[in-house]
PDB file with one MODEL, atoms N, CA, C and O in Angstrom:
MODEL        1
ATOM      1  N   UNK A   1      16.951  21.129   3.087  1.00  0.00           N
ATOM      2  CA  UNK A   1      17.563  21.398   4.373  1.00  0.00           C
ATOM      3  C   UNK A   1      16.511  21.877   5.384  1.00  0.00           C
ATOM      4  O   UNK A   1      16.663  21.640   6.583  1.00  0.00           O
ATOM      5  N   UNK A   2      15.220  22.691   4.818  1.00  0.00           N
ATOM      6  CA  UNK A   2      14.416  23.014   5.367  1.00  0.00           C
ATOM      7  C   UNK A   2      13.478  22.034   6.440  1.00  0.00           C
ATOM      8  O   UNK A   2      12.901  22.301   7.494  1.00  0.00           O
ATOM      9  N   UNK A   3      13.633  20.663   5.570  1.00  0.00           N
ATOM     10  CA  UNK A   3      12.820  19.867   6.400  1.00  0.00           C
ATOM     11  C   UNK A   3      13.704  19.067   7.380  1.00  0.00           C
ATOM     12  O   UNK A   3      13.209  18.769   8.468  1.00  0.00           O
ATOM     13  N   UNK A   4      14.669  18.780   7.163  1.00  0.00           N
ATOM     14  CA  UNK A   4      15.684  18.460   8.303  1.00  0.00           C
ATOM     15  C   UNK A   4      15.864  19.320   9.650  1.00  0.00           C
ATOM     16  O   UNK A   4      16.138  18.978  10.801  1.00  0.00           O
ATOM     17  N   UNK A   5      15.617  20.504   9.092  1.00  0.00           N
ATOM     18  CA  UNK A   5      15.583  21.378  10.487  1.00  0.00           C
ATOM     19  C   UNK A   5      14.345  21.362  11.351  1.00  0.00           C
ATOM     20  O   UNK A   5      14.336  21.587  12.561  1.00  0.00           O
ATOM     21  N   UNK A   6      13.327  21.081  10.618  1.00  0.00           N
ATOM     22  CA  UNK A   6      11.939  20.761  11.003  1.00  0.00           C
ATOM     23  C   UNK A   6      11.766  19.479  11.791  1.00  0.00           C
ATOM     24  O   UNK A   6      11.374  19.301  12.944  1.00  0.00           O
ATOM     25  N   UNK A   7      12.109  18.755  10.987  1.00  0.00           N
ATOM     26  CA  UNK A   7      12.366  17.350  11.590  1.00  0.00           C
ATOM     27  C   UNK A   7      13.297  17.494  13.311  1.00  0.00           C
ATOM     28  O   UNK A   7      12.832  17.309  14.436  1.00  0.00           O
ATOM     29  N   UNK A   8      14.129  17.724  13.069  1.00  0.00           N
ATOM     30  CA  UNK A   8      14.981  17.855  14.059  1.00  0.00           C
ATOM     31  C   UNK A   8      14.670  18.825  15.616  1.00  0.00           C
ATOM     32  O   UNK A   8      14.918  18.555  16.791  1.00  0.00           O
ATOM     33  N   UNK A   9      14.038  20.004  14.976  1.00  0.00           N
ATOM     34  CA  UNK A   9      12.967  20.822  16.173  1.00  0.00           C
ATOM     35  C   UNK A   9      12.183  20.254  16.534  1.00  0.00           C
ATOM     36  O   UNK A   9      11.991  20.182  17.748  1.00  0.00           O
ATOM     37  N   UNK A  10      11.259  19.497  15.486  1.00  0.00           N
ATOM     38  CA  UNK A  10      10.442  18.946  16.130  1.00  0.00           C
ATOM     39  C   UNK A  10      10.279  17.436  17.122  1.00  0.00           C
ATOM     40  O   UNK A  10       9.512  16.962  17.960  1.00  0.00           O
ATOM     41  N   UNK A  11      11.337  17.141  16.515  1.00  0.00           N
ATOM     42  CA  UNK A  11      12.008  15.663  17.362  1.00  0.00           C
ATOM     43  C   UNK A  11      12.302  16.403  19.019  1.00  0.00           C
ATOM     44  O   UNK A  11      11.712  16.142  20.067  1.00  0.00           O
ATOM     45  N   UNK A  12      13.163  17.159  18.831  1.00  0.00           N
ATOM     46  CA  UNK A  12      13.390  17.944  20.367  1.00  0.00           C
ATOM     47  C   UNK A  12      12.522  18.224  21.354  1.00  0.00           C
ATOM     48  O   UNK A  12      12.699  18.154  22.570  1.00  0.00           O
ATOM     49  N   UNK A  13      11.436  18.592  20.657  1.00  0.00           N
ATOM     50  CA  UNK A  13      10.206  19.353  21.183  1.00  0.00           C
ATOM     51  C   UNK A  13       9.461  17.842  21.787  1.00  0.00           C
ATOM     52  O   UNK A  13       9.327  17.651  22.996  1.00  0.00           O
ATOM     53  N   UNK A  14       9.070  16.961  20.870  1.00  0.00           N
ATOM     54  CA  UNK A  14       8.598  15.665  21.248  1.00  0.00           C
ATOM     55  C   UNK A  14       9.341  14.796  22.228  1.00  0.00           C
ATOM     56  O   UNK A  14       8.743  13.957  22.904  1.00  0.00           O
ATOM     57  N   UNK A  15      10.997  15.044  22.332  1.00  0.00           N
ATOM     58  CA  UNK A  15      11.464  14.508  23.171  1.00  0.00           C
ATOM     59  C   UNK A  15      11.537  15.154  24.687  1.00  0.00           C
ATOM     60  O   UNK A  15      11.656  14.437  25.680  1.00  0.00           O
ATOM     61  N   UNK A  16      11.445  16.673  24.755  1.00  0.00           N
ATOM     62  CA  UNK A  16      11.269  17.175  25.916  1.00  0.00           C
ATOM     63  C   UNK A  16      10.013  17.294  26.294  1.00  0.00           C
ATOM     64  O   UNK A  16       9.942  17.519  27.502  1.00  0.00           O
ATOM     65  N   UNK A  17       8.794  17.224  25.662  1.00  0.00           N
ATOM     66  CA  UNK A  17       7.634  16.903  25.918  1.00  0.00           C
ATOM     67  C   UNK A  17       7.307  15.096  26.873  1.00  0.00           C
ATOM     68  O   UNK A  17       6.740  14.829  27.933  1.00  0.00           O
ATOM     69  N   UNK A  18       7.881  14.386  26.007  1.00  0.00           N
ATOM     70  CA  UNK A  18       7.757  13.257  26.485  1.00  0.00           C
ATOM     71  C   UNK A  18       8.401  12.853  27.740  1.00  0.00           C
ATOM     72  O   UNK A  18       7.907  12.004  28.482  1.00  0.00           O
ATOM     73  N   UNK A  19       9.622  13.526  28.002  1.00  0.00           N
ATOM     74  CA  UNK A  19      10.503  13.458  29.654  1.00  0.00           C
ATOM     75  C   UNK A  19      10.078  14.243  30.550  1.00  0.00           C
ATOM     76  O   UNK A  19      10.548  14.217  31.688  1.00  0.00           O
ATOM     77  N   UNK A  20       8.888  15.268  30.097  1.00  0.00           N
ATOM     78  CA  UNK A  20       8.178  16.176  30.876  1.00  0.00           C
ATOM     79  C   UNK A  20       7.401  15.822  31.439  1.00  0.00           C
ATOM     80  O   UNK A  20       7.263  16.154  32.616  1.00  0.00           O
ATOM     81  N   UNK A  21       6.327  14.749  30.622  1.00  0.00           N
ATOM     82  CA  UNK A  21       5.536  13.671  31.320  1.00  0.00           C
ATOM     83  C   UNK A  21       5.735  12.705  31.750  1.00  0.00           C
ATOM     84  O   UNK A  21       4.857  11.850  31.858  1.00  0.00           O
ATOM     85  N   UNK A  22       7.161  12.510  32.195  1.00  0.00           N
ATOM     86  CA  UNK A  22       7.725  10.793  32.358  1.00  0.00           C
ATOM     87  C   UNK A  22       7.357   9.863  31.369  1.00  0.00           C
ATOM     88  O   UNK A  22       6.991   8.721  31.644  1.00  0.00           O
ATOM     89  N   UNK A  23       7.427  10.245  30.399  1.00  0.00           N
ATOM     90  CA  UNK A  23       6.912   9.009  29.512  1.00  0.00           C
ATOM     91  C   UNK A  23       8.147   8.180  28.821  1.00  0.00           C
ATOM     92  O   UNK A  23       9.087   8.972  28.749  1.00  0.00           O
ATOM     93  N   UNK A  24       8.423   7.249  28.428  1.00  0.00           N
ATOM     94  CA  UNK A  24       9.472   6.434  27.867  1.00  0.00           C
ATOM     95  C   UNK A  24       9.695   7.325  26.447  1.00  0.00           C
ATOM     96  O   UNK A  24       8.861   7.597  25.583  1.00  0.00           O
ATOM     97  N   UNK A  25      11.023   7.653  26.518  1.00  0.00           N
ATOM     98  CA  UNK A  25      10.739   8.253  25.064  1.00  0.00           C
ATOM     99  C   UNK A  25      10.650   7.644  23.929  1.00  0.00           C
ATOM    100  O   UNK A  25      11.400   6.677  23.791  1.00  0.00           O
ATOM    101  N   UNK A  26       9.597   8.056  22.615  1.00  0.00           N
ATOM    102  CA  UNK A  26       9.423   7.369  21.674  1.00  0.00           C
ATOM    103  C   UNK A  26      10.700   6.547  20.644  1.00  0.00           C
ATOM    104  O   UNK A  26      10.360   5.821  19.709  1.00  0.00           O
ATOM    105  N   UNK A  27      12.121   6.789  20.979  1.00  0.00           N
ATOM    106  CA  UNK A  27      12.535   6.019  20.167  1.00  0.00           C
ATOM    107  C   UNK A  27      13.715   4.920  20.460  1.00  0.00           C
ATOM    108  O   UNK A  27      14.173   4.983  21.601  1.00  0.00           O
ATOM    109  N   UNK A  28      14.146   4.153  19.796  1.00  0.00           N
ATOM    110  CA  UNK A  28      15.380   3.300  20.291  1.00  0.00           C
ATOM    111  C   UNK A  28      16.006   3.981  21.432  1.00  0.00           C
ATOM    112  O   UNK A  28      16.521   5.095  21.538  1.00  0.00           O
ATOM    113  N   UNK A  29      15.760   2.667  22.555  1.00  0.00           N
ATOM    114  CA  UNK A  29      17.036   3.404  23.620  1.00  0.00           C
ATOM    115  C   UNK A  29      18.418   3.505  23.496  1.00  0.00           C
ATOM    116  O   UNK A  29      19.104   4.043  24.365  1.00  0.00           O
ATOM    117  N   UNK A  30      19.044   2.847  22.093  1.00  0.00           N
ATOM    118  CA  UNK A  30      20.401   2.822  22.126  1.00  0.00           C
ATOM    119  C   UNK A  30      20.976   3.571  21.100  1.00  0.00           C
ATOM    120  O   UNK A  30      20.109   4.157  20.451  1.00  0.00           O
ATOM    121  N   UNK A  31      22.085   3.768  20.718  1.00  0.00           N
ATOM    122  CA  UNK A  31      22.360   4.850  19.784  1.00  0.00           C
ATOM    123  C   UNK A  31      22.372   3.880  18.604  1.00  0.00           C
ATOM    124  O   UNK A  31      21.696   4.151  17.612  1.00  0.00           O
ATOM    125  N   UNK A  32      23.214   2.599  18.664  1.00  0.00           N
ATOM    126  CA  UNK A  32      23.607   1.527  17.578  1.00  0.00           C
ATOM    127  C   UNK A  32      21.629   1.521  16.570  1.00  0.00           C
ATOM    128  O   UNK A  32      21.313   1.451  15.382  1.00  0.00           O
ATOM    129  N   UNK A  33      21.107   1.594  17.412  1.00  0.00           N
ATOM    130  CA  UNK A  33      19.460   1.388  17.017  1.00  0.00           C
ATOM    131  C   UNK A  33      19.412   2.407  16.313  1.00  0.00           C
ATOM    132  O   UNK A  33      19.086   1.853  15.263  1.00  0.00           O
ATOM    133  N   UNK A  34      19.486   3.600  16.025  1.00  0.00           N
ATOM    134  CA  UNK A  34      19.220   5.081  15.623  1.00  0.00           C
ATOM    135  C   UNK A  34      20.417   4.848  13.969  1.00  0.00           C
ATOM    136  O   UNK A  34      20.275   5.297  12.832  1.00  0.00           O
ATOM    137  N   UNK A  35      21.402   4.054  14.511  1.00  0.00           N
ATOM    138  CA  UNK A  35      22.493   4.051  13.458  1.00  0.00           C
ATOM    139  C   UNK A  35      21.854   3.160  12.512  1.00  0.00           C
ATOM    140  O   UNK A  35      22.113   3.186  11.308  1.00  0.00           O
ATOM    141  N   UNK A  36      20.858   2.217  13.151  1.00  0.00           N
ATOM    142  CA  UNK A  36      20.886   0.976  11.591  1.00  0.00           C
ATOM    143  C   UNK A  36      19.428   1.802  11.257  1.00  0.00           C
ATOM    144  O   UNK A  36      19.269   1.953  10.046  1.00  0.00           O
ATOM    145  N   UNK A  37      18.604   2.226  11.894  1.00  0.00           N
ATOM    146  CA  UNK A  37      17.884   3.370  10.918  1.00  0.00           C
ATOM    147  C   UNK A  37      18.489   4.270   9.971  1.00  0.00           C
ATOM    148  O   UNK A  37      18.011   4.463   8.853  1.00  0.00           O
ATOM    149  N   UNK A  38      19.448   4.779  10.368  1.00  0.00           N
ATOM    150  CA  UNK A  38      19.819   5.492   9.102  1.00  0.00           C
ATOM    151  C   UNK A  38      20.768   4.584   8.453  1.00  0.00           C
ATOM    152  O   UNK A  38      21.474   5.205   7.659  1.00  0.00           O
ATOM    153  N   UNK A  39      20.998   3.498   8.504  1.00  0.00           N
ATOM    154  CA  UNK A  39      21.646   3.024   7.454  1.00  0.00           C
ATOM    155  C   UNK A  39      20.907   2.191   6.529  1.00  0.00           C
ATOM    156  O   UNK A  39      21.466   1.803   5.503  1.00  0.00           O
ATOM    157  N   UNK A  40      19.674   1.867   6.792  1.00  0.00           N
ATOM    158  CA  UNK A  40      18.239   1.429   6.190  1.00  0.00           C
ATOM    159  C   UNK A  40      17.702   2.811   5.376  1.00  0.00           C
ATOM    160  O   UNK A  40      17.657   2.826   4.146  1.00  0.00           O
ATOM    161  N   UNK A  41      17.533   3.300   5.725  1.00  0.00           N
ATOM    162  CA  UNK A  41      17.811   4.576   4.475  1.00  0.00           C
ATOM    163  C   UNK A  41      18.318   4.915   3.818  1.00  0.00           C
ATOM    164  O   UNK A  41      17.757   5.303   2.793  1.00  0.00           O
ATOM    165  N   UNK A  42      19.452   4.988   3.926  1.00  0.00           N
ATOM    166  CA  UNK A  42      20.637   5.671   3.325  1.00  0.00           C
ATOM    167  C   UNK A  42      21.047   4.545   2.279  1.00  0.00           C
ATOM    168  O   UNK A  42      21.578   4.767   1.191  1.00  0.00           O
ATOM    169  N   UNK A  43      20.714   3.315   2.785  1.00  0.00           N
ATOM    170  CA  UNK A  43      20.682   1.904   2.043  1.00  0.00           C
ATOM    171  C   UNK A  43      19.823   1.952   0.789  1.00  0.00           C
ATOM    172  O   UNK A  43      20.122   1.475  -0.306  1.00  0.00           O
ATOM    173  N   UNK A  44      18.733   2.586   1.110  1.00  0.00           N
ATOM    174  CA  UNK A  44      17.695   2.965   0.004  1.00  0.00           C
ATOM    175  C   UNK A  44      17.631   4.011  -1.129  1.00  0.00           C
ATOM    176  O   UNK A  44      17.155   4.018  -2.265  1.00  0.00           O
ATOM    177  N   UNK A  45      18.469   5.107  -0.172  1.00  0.00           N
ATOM    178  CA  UNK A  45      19.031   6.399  -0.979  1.00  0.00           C
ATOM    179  C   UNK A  45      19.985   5.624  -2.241  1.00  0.00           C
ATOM    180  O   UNK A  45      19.941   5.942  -3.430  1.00  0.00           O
ATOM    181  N   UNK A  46      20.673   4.751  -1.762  1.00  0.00           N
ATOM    182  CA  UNK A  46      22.046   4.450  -2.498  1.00  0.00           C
ATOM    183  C   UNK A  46      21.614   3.482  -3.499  1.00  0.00           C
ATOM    184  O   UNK A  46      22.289   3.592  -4.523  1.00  0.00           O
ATOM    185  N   UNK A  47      20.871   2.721  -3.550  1.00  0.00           N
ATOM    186  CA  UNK A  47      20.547   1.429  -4.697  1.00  0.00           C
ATOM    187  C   UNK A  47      19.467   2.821  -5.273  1.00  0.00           C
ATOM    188  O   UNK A  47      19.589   3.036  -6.479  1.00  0.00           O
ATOM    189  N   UNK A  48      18.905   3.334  -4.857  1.00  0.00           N
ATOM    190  CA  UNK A  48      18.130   4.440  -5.821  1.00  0.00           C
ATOM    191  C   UNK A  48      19.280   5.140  -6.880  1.00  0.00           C
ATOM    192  O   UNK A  48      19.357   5.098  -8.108  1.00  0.00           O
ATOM    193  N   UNK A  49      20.125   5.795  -5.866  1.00  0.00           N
ATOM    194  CA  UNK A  49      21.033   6.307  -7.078  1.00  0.00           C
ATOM    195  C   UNK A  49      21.851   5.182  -7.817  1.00  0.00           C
ATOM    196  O   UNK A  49      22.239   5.489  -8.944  1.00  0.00           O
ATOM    197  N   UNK A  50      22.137   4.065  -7.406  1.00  0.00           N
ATOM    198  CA  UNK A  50      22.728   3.186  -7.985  1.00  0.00           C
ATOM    199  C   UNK A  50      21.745   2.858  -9.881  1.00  0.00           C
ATOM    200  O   UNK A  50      21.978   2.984 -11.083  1.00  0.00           O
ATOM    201  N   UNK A  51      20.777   2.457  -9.063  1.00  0.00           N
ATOM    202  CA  UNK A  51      19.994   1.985 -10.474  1.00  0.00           C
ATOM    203  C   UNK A  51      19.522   3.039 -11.264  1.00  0.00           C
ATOM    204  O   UNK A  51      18.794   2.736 -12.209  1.00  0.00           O
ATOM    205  N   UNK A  52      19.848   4.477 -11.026  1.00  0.00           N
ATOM    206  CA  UNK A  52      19.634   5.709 -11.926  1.00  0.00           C
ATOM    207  C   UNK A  52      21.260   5.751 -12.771  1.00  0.00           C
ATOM    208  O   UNK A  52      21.078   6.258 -13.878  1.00  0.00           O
ATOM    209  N   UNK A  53      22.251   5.498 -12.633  1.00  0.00           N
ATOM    210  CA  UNK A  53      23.943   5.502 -12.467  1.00  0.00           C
ATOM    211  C   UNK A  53      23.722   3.897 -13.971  1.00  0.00           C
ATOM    212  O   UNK A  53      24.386   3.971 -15.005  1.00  0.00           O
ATOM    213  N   UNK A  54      22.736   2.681 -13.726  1.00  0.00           N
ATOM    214  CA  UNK A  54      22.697   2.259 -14.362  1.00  0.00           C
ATOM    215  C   UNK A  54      21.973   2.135 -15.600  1.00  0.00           C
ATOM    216  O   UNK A  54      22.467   1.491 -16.526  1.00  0.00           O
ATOM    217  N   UNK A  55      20.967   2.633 -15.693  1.00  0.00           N
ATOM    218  CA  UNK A  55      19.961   3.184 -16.592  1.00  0.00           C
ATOM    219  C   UNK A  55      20.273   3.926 -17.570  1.00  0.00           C
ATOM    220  O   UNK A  55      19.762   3.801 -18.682  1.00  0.00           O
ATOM    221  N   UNK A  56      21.137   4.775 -17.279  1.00  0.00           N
ATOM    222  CA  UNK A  56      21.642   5.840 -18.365  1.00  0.00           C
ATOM    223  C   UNK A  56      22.789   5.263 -19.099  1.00  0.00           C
ATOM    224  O   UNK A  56      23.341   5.911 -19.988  1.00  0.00           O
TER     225      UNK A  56
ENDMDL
END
């Protein structure tokens, strides 16, 4: 949980940094974009536990 909070401060910090300088911010402009990132993960999380679920 520790690094999620890290992650997440520090995303903030990089994103108000970056609108501070006018800069485009570093990530997908749309939310749907942010969603299939985490579902490309979470995609990965899940066949991980899947093929541990089959192994045993």
């Amino acid at each position: 949980m520790k690094e999620v909070l890290l992650a997440l401060v520090a995303g903030l910090v990089v994103g108000m940094l970056f609108r501070f300088l006018k800069l485009p911010l570093p990530a997908p402009p749309v939310f749907s974009a942010v969603v299939g990132v985490f579902g490309v993960y979470f995609g990965g999380v899940l066949l991980d536990w899947i093929m541990k679920m089959v192994q045993q």
